[in-house]
N, C-alpha and C positions, 0 to 999 in steps of 0.2 A: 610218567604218571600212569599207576594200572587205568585201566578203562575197560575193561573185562572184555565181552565176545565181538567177535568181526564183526563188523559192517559190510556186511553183503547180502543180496539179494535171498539165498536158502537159511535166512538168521530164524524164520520162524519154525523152521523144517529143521531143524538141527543133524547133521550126521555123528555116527558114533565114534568117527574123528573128531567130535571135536575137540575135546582138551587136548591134545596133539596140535592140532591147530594154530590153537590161542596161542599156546607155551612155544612155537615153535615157527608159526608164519606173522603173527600180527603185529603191528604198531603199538605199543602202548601208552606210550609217550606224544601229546600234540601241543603243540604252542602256537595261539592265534596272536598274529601282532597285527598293526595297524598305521598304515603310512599318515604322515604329520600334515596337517595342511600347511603349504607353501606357499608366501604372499608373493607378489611378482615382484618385488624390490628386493629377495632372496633372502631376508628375514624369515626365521618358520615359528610358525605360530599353531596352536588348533584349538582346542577345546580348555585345555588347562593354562594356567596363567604364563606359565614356560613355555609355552606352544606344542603341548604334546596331548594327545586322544589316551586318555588313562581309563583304562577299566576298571569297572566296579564288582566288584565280589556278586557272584549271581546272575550277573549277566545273561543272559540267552544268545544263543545261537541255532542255526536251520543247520542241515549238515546232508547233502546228498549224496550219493554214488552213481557213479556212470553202472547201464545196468545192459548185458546183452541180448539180444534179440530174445533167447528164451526162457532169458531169467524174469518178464512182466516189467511190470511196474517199480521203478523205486517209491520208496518211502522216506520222509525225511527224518533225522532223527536229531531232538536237543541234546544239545552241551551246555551247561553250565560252568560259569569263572568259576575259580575255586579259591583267588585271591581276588585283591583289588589294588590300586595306584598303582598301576604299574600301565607300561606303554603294551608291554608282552606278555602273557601270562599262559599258564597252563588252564585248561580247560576239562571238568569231568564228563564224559561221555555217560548216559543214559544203560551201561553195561555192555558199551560196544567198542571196539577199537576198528581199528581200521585195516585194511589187506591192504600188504603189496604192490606196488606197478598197478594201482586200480585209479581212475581218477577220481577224485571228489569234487565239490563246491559247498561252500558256505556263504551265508548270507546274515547280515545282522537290520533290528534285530528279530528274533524268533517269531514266526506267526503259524498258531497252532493250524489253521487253515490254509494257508499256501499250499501249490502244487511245484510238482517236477517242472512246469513250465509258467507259472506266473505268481510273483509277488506284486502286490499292490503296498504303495507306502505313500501318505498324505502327508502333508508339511504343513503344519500349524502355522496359521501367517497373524498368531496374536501369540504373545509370550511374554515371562514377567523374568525381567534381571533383579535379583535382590539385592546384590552388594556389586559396589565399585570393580570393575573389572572382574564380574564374576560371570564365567561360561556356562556355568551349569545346566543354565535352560535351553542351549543349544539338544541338549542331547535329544530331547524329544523328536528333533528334526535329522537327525544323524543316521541315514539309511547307509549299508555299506555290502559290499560283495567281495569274493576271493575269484580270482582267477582260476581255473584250471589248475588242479595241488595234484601231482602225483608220487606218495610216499613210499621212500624206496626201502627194503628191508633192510633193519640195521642200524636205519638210524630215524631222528626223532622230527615226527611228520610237522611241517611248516606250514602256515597256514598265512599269507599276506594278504590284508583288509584294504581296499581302498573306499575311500569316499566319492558318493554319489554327490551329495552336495557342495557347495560352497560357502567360504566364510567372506561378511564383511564387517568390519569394524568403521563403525561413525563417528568420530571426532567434530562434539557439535558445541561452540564459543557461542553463549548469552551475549548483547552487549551492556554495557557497563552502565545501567539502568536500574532502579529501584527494583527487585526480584527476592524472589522467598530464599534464596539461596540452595534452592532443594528444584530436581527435576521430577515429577510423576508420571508423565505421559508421555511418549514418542510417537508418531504416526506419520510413515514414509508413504508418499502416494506417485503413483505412477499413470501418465496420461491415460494409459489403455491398459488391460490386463497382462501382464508382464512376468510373473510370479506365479511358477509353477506352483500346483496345489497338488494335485492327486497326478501318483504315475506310476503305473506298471513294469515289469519286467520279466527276462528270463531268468532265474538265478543259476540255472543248468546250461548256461552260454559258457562259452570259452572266454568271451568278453563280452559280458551284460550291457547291452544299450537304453535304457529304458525311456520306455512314451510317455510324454506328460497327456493325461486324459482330460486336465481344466487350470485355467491360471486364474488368478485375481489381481488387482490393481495396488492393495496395500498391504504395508505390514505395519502391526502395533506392536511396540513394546512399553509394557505395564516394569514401572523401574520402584524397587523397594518391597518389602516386605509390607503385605496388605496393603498398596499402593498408597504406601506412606511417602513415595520420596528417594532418592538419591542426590546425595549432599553435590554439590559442585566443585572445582577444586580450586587453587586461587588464582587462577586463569579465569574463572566464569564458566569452567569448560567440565564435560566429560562423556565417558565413551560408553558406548550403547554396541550390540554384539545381536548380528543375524546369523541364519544358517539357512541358507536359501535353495532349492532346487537351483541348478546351474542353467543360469540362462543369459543372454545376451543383451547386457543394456548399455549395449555401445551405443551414441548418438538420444537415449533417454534421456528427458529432465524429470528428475525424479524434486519431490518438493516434500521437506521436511516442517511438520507443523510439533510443534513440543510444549507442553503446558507445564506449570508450576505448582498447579495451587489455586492462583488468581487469574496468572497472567494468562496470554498467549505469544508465542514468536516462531516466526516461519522462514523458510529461506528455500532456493532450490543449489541442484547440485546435478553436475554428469555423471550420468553411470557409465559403466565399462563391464568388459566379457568377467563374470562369473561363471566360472571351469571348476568341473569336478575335482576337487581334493586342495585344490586352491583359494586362497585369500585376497581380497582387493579392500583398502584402508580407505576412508573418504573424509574432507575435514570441510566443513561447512562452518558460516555465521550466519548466526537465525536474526531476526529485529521482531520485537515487539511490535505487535499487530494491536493491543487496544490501547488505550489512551490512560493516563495516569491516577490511580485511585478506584478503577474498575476492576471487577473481574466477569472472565470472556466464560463464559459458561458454554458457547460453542451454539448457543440461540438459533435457527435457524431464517431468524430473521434479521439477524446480524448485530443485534444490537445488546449492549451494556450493560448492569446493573453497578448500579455505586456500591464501592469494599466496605462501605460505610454508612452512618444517619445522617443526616443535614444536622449544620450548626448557621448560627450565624455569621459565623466568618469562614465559610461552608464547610468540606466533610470533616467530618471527625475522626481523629488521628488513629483510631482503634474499631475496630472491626466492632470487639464488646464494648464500646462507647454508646451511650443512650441516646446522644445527642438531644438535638432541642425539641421543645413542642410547641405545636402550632394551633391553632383552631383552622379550619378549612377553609382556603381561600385568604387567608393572614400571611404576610410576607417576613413577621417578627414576633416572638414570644411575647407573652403578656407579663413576663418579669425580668427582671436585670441579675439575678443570679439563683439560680436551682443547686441543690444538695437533694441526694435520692437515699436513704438510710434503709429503704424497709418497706413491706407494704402499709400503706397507710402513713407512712412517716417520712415527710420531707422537710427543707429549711429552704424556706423562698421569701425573695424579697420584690410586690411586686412594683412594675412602674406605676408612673401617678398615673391614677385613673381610671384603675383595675385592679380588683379583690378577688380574681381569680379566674376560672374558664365556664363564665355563664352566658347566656343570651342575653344580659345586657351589657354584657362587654364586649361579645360579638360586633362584629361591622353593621351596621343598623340596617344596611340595602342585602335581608335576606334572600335577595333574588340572587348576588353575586354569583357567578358561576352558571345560571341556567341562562345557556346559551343554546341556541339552535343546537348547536353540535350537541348539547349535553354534556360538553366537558367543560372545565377549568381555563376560563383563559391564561395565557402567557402572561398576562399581567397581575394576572394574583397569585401565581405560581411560583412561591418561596424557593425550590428548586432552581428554576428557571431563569430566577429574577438574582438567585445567591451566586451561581456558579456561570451563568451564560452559556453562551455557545449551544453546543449540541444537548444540554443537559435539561430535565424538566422531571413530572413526578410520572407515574407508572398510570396505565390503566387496566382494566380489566384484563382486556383481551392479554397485553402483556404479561399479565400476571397467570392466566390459562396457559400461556408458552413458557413459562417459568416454571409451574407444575408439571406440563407433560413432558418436559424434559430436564428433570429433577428427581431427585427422591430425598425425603423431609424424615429429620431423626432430632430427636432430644436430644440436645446435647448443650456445654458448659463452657465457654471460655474465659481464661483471666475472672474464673469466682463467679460470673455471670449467667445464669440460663437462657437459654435461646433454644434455636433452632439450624442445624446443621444441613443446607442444600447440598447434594454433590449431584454435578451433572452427569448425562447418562450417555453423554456425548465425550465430552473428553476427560473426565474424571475430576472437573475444576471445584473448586468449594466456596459456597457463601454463606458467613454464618451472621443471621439476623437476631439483636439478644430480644430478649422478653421484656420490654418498656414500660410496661403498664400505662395509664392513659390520664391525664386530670379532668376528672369533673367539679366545675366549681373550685373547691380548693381542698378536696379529699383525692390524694393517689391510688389509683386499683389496677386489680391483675396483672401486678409487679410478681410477687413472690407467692399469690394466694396456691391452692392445688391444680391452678391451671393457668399458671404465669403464660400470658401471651406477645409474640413479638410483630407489632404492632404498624404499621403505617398509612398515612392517608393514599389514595387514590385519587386519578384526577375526574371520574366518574361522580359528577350530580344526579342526586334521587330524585328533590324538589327542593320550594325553598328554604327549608330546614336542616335537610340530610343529606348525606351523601355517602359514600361508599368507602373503608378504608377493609385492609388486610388484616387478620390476626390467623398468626400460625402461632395454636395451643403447642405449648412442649410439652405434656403430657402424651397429645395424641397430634400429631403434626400433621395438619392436613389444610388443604385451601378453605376457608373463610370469608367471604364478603358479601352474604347473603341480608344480611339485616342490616338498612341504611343506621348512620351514628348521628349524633347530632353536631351538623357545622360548628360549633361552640366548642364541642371537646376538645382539650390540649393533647396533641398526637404526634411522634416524630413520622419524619420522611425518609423514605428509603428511594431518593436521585435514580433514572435510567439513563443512559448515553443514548443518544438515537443520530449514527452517522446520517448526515443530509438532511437532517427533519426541515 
């Protein structure tokens, strides 16, 4: 392949040999290739799904020259691929080819800043796989160097690439539990800083050793396009793909946390030596870390939100399910069966003794609930009282760690509008729909221009009022500022609280 004038040190000086030169001493012809990572069970595997490091058309590459005492400074000069999918390819030199019995060095990839004596290269220890056994987002972490290359006249200069890094491939089995059948999130974490980040080099060594300058403790990988997801396979199972700074995590418990969607599931695992150009395969079982009908938004206070509203015969089976309404402090609906058509338009039939959701159908002892604490006892706690155990309704402050670790979007499910949470922690989703609320026995801000998704609080204002949630889908934001009246029919949106 032409690659026009030498690579050497008087290229900016030119003598009036030079077309003599070109034509008659230099290389023109180079082929960079690139050794395969090699798992230690002798399977070869790398970056492509066959296990091979494929180049891409465009490519960069650094290119130096050993330079003698009075020739100064080298300079380094790019190459560009000139093809792509291939293991080997030809490369176009910047209008320079190469002399003779001179040594070079290459290094990938290209950094217009580097020196004759240091590259710096960072390893991104967050990355997103988009498809099923796809490598692609390895590359970004893929540093590589050539040995000492000295191209002999005549024939056509070699160029062998090894890899700095290391490949591991994760084999991680859900167990056989109610699950989105979709993974979104992966996050490997390691007791102490372990994973190299930032590390320097020579690339003008005969063999580059390079110093890691900072490690970190974890790697995430974001699985799916727009962390939508990666399906599972019909094992429960599927494989997640690092490309790590080579480091040594023999004797490490490395502890795998992987979200859904909803769920959470965690498990740990032995690491082992990650060696430059080398692969190490790891197969893990994760178990489900929250309890059934939640989802783990990753709270830093460990605790739950229900997938769901409260019913009477508790959650309801769909995330867009309205479920039931309550007046505040009521452990049952004030009807024996609801239809929701519309705003303003519903079909209810109510029990004896009640024509809807007013104060005097209200529990007559308006004090209910003002309690010293100021909250909801356990005993009028519909939540509490429906589902047991660790379950109960939300308060305030919950509801502030809900927000500050969330971000709230308009959004639709199953025909329904709500409100879309995704955590900021591990990418988990809760979507609460837009309920609207009964007064008396008129339905409101179901569907009006500022449908809101609505639930009570276990926070007392006084003995009238009390404090419920509305996230507007219009403009989604936290709500609980104006107490409502304990009489309104309002569903419940359940929290999990391990140990309460």
């Amino acid at each position: 392949m032409a690659m026009g004038v030498c690579l050497m040190a008087s290229c900016s000086n030119q003598s009036s040999d030079y077309k003599t030169m070109v034509s008659e001493d230099c290389l023109t012809d180079v082929v960079m290739s690139i050794d395969d990572f090699q798992f230690d069970e002798g399977t070869r595997t790398s970056i492509s799904p066959n296990g091979e490091f494929l180049w891409s058309k465009g490519d960069r590459i650094g290119v130096w020259p050993t330079m003698s005492q009075d020739e100064g400074i080298a300079s380094q000069v790019l190459f560009q691929a000139a093809s792509g999918n291939a293991n080997s390819v030809k490369f176009n030199g910047s209008g320079w080819g190469l002399v003779p019995n001179r040594l070079y060095y290459a290094y990938y990839p290209y950094q217009e800043d580097a020196t004759a004596n240091k590259v710096v290269a960072v390893y991104s220890n967050s990355l997103t796989q988009v498809a099923i056994n796809s490598t692609a987002h390895l590359s970004v972490n893929d540093f590589m160097y050539t040995s000492a290359t000295t191209p002999e006249a005549g024939n056509t200069a070699q160029f062998q690439f090894h890899h700095f890094g290391s490949l591991a491939k994760i084999d991680i089995t859900l167990p056989d539990v109610e699950n989105t059948g979709y993974l979104r999130t992966v996050i490997i974490t390691a007791t102490e800083p372990v994973f190299p980040v930032e590390m320097e080099y020579n690339p003008t060594s005969l063999e580059p050793e390079p110093t890691v300058l900072s490690y970190t403790d974890t790697q995430t990988i974001t699985l799916g396009k727009d962390s939508k997801g990666l399906a599972l396979d019909k094992n429960n199972s599927i494989s997640v793909y690092l490309l790590i700074g080579a480091t040594d995590l023999t004797g490490k418990t490395l502890q795998v946390d992987a979200f859904d969607g909803r769920n959470s599931f965690s498990g740990i695992f032995n690491g082992g030596k990650q060696q430059s150009g080398h692969g190490r395969k790891y197969s893990i079982d994760v178990y489900r870390m929250n309890p059934d009908n939640t989802v783990d938004l990753g709270l830093p206070s460990g605790k739950f939100w229900a997938a769901s509203n409260l019913t009477v015969n508790g959650l309801a089976q769909n995330e867009s399910d309205l479920g039931d309404y309550y007046g505040w402090g009521e452990l049952e609906p004030y009807y024996t069966s609801l239809t929701v058509k519309g705003e303003g338009d519903i079909t209810v039939t109510w029990k004896d003794g009640y024509d809807g959701y007013t104060q005097a159908s209200y529990d007559k002892n308006t004090q209910r609930g003002q309690y010293s604490s100021g909250y909801l006892g356990e005993a009028d706690d519909a939540a509490a009282q429906t589902l047991g155990g660790c379950w109960r309704m939300p308060t305030v402050i919950e509801l502030n760690e809900l927000d500050a670790n969330c971000t709230a979007v308009g959004s639709t499910m199953n025909g329904v509008p709500g409100v879309l949470l995704t955590s900021k922690i591990n990418g988990n989703t809760m979507f609460i729909p837009s309920t609207g609320y009964i007064s008396g026995t008129t339905f409101k801000g179901y569907t009006s221009s500022s449908p809101g998704a609505r639930f009570w609080l276990l926070d007392c204002n006084n003995g009238t009022t009390a404090l419920q949630q509305l996230y507007s889908s219009s403009s989604p934001k936290l709500e609980y500022g104006t107490p409502k009246d304990k009489f309104r029919g309002t569903p419940i949106r359940p929290i999990y609280v391990p140990n309460d």
